[in-house]
MARTI-379026 format. One record per residue: residue in three letters; residue number from 1; z, y, x of N, C-alpha, C in turn. Coordinates in Angstrom, 1 decimal. Last residue first. Example, Ala and Ser with C-alpha at 12.3 -4.5 7.8 and 13.67 -1.06 7.14 Angstrom:
% MARTI-379026
ser / 2 / 7.1 / -2.2 / 12.8 / 7.1 / -1.1 / 13.7 / 7.9 / 0.0 / 12.9
ala / 1 / 7.8 / -5.7 / 13.2 / 7.8 / -4.5 / 12.3 / 7.8 / -3.3 / 13.2
This chain:
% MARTI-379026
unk / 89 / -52.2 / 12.0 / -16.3 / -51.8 / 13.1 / -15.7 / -50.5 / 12.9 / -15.5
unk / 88 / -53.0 / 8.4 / -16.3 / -52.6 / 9.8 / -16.9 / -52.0 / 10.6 / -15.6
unk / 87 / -55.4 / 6.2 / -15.9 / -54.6 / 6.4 / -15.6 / -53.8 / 8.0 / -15.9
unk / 86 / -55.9 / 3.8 / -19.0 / -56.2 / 4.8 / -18.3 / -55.1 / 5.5 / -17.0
unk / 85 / -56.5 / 1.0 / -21.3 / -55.9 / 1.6 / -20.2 / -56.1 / 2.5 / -19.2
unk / 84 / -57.1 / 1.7 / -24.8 / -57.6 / 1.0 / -23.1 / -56.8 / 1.8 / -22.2
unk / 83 / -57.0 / 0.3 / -28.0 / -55.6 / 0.8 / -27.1 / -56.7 / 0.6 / -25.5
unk / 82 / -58.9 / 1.5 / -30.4 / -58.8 / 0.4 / -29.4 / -57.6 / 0.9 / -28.2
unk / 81 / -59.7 / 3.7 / -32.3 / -58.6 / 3.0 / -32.5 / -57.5 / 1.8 / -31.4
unk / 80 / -62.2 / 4.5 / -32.7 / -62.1 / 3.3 / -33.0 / -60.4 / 2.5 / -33.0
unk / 79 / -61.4 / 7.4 / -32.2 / -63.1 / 7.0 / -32.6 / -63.0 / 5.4 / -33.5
unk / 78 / -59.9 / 7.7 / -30.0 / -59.7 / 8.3 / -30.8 / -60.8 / 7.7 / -32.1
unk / 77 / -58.3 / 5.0 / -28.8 / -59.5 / 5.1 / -28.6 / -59.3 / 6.5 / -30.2
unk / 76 / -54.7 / 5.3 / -27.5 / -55.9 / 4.7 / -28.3 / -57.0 / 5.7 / -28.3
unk / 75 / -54.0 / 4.5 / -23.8 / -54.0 / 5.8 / -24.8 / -54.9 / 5.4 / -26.1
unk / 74 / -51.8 / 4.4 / -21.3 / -52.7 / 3.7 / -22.3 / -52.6 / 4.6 / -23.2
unk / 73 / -50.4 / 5.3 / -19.0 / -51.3 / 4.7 / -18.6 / -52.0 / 4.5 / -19.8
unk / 72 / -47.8 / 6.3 / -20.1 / -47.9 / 5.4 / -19.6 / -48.5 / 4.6 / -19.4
unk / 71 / -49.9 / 9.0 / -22.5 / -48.6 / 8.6 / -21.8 / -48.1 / 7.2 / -21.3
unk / 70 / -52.4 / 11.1 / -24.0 / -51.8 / 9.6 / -23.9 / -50.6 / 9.6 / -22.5
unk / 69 / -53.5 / 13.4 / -24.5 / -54.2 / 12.1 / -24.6 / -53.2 / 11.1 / -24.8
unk / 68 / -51.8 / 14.9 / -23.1 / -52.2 / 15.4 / -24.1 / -52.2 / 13.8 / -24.9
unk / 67 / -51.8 / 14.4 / -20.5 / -50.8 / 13.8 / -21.4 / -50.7 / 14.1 / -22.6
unk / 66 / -55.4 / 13.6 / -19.8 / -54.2 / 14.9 / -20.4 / -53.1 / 13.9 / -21.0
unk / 65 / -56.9 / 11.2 / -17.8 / -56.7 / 11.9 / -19.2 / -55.3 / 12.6 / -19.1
unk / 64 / -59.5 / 10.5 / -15.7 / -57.7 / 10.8 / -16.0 / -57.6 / 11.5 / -17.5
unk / 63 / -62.3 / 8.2 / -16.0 / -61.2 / 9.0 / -15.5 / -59.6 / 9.7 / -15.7
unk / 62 / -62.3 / 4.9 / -14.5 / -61.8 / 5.8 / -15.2 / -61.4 / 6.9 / -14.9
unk / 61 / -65.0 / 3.4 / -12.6 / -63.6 / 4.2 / -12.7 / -63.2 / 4.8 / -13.7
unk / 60 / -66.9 / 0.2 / -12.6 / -66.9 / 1.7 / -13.3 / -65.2 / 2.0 / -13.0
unk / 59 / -68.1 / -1.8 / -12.3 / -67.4 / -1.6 / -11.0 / -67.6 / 0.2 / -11.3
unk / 58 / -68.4 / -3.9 / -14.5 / -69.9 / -2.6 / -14.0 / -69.1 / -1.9 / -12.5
unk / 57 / -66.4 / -5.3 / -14.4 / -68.0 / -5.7 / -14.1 / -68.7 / -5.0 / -13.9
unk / 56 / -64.1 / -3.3 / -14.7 / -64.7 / -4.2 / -13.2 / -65.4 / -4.7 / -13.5
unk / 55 / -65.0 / -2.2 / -17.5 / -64.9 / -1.3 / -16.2 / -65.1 / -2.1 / -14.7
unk / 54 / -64.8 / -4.8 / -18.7 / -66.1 / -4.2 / -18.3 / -66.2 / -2.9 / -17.4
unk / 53 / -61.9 / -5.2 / -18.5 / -62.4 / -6.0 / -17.4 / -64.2 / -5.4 / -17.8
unk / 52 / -61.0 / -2.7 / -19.7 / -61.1 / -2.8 / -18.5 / -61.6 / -4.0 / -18.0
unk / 51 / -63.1 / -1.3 / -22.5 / -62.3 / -2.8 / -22.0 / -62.0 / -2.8 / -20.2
unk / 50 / -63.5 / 1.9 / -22.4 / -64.2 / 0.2 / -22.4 / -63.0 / -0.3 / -22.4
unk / 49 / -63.6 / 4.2 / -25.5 / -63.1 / 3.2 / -24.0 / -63.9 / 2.3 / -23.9
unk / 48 / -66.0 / 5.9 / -27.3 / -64.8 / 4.5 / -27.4 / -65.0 / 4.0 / -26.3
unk / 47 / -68.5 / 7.6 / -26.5 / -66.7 / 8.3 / -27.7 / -66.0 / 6.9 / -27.5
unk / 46 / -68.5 / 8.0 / -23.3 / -68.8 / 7.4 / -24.1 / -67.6 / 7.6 / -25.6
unk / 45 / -70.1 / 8.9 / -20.2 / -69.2 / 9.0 / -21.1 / -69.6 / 8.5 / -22.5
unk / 44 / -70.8 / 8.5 / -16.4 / -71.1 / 8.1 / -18.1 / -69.9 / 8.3 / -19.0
unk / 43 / -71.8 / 9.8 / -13.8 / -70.7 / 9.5 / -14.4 / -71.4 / 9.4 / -15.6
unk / 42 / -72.0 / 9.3 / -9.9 / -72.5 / 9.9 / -11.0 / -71.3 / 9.9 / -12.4
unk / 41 / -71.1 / 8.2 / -7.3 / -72.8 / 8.7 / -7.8 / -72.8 / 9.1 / -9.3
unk / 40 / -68.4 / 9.7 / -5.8 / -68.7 / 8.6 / -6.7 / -70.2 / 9.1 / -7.1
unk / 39 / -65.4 / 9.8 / -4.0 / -66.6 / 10.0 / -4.4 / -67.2 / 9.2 / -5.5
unk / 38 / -61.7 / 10.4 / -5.3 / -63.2 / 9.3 / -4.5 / -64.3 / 10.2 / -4.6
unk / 37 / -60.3 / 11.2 / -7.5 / -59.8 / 11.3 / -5.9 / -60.8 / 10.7 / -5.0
unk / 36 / -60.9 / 11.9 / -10.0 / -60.3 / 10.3 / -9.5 / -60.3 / 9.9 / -8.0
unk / 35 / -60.7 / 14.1 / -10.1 / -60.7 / 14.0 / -10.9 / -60.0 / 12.3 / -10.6
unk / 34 / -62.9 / 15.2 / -7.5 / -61.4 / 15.1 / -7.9 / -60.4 / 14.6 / -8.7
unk / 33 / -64.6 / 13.8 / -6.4 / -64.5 / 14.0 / -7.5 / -63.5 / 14.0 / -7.8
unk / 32 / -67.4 / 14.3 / -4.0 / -66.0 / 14.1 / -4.0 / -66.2 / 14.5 / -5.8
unk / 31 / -71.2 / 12.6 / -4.4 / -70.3 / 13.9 / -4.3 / -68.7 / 13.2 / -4.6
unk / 30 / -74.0 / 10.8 / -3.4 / -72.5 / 10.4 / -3.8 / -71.8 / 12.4 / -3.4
unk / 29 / -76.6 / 12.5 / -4.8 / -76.2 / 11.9 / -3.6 / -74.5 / 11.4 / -4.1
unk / 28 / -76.8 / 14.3 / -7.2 / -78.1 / 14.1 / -6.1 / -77.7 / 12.9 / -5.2
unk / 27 / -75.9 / 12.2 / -9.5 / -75.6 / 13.3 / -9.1 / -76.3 / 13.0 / -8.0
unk / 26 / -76.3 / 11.4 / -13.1 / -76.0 / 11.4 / -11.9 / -76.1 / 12.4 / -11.0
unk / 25 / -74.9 / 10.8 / -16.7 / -75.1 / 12.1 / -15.5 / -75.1 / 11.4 / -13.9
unk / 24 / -75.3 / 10.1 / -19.8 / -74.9 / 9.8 / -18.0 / -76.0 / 10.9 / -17.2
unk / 23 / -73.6 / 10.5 / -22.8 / -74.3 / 11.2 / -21.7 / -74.2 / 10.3 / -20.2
unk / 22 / -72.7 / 9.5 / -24.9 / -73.1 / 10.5 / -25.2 / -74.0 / 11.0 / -24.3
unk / 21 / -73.0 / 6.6 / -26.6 / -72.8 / 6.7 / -25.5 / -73.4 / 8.0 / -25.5
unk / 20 / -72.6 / 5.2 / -29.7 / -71.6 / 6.2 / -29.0 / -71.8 / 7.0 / -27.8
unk / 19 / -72.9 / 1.8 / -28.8 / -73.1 / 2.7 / -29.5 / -72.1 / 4.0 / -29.5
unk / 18 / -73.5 / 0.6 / -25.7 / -72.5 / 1.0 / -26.9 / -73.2 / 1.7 / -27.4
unk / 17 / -74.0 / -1.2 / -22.4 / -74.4 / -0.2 / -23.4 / -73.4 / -0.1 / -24.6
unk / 16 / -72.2 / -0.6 / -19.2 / -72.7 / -1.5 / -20.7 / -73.3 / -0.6 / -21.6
unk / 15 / -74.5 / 0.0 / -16.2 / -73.4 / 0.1 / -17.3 / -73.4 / -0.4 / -18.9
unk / 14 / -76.6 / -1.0 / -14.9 / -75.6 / -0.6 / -14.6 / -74.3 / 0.0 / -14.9
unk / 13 / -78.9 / -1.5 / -16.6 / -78.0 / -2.2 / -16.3 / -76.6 / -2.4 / -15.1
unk / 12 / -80.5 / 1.5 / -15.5 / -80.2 / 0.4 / -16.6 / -79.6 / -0.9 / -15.5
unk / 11 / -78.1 / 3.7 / -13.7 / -79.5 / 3.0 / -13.6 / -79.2 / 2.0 / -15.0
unk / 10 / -76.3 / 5.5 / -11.6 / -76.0 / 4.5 / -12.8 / -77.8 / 4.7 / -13.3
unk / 9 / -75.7 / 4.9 / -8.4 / -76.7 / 5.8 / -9.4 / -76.9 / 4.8 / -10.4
unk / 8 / -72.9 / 2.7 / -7.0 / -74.2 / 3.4 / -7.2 / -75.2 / 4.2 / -8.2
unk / 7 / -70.6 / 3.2 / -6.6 / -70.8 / 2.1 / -6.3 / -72.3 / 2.4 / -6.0
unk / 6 / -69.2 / 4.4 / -8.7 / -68.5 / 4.9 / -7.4 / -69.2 / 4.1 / -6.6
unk / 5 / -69.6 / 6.2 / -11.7 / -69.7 / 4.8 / -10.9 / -69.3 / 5.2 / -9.4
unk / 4 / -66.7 / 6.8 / -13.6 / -67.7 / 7.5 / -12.4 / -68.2 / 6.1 / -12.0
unk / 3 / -66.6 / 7.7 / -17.2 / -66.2 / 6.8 / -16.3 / -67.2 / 6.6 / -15.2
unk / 2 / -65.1 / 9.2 / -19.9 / -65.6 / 10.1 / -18.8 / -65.5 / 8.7 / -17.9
unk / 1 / -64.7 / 9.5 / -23.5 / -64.0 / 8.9 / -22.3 / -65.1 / 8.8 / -21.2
């Protein structure tokens, strides 16, 4: 699950920690991001969703998932099972 900071260069304590967390990636400067229509500094992925109210504490975006994934916004956590809310293709 793929989630952009939009806010600033994801740094310690700028995103929750988990076990699972595969990669953050920032990016030289804020770049467009199609993906969730904004700019954004960077992006962290992780195999199990957050919780959306830790998405608004870290002031983290989701990104879109395939209706592959999931349909009316919510999709379970492939990994753990956890239903989080996303916005779909």
């Amino acid at each position: 699950m793929r989630y952009y900071s939009t806010q600033r260069p994801l740094g310690p304590g700028t995103f929750p920690r988990q076990d699972g967390t595969e990669s953050v990636v920032n990016f030289d400067g804020p770049t467009y991001c199609e993906e969730i229509g904004r700019e954004a500094w960077g992006y962290i992925e992780y195999q199990c969703g957050l919780e959306p109210n830790e998405c608004s504490r870290y002031e983290l975006t989701p990104g879109l998932v395939t209706k592959e994934q999931g349909t009316n916004g919510t999709i379970p956590c492939p990994h753990c099972g956890r239903w989080s809310e996303y916005t779909s293709l």
